[in-house]
C-alpha positions as CSV (number, residue, x, y, z in Angstrom):
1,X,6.2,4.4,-25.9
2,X,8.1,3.0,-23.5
3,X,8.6,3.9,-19.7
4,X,11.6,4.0,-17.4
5,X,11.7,3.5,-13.9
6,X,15.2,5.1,-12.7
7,X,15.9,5.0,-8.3
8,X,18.5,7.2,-7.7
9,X,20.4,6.4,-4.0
10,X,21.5,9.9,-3.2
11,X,20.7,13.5,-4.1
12,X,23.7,13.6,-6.4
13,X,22.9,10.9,-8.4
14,X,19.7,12.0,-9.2
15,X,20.6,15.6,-10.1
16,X,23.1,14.3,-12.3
17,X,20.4,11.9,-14.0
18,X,17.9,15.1,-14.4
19,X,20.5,17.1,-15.6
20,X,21.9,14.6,-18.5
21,X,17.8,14.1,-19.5
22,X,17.7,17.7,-19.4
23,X,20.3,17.8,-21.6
24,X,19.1,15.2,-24.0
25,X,15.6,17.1,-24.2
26,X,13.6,13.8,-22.6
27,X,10.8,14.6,-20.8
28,X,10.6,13.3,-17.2
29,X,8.8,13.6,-14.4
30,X,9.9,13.1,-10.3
31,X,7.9,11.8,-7.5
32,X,8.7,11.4,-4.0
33,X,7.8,8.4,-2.5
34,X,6.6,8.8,1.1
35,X,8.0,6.4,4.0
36,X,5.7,4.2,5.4
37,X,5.3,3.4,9.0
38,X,3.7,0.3,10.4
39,X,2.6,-0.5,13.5
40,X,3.6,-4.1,15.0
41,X,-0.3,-4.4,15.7
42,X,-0.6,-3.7,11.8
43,X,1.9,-6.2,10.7
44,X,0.7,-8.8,12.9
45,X,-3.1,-7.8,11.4
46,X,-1.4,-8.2,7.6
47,X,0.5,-11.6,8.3
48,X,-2.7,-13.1,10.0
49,X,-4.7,-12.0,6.6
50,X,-1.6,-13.3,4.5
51,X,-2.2,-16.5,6.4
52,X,-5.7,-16.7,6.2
53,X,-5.3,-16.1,2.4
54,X,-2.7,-18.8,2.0
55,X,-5.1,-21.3,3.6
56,X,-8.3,-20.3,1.5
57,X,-10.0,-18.7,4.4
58,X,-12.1,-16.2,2.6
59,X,-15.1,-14.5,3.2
60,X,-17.8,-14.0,0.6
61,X,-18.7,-9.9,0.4
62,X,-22.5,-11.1,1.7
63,X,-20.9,-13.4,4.7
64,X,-18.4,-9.8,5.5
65,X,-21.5,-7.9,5.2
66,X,-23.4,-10.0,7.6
67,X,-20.4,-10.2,10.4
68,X,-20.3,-6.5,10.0
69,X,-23.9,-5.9,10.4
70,X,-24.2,-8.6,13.4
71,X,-21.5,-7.0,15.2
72,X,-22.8,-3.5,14.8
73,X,-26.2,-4.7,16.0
74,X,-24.8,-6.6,19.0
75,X,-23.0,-2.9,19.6
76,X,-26.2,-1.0,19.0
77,X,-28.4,-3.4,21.3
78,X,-25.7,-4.3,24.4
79,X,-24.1,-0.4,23.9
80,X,-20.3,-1.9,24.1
């Protein structure tokens, strides 16, 4: 089976592309797809990790883990 990813532009054209799939008895089915809103902060955060990923600058899960657990402690033991 094979799937079909159709992106209508306008209300119009996709009532007209439900109603001729309608009409040709092929089962669809319609999502909305939600806007997303970024903050510059954010998009600064992603290009840094984009960055960081393009230069091999990865952390091991154990070496995250660590950092984590340091700076939690540090929190914990200095309250800031």
């Amino acid at each position: 089976m094979e799937t079909i990813t159709i992106t209508p532009q306008s209300k119009r054209q996709s009532s007209v592309i439900k109603a001729m799939l309608k009409e040709m008895k092929v089962h669809f089915t319609t999502s909305v797809e939600e806007e997303v809103v970024v903050s510059d902060s954010e998009m600064e955060a992603i290009r840094i990790g984009l960055e960081a990923a393009d230069n091999n600058e990865f952390y091991t899960e154990q070496e995250a883990n660590q950092i984590f657990h340091d700076a939690i402690y540090k929190v914990d033991k200095t309250g800031c």
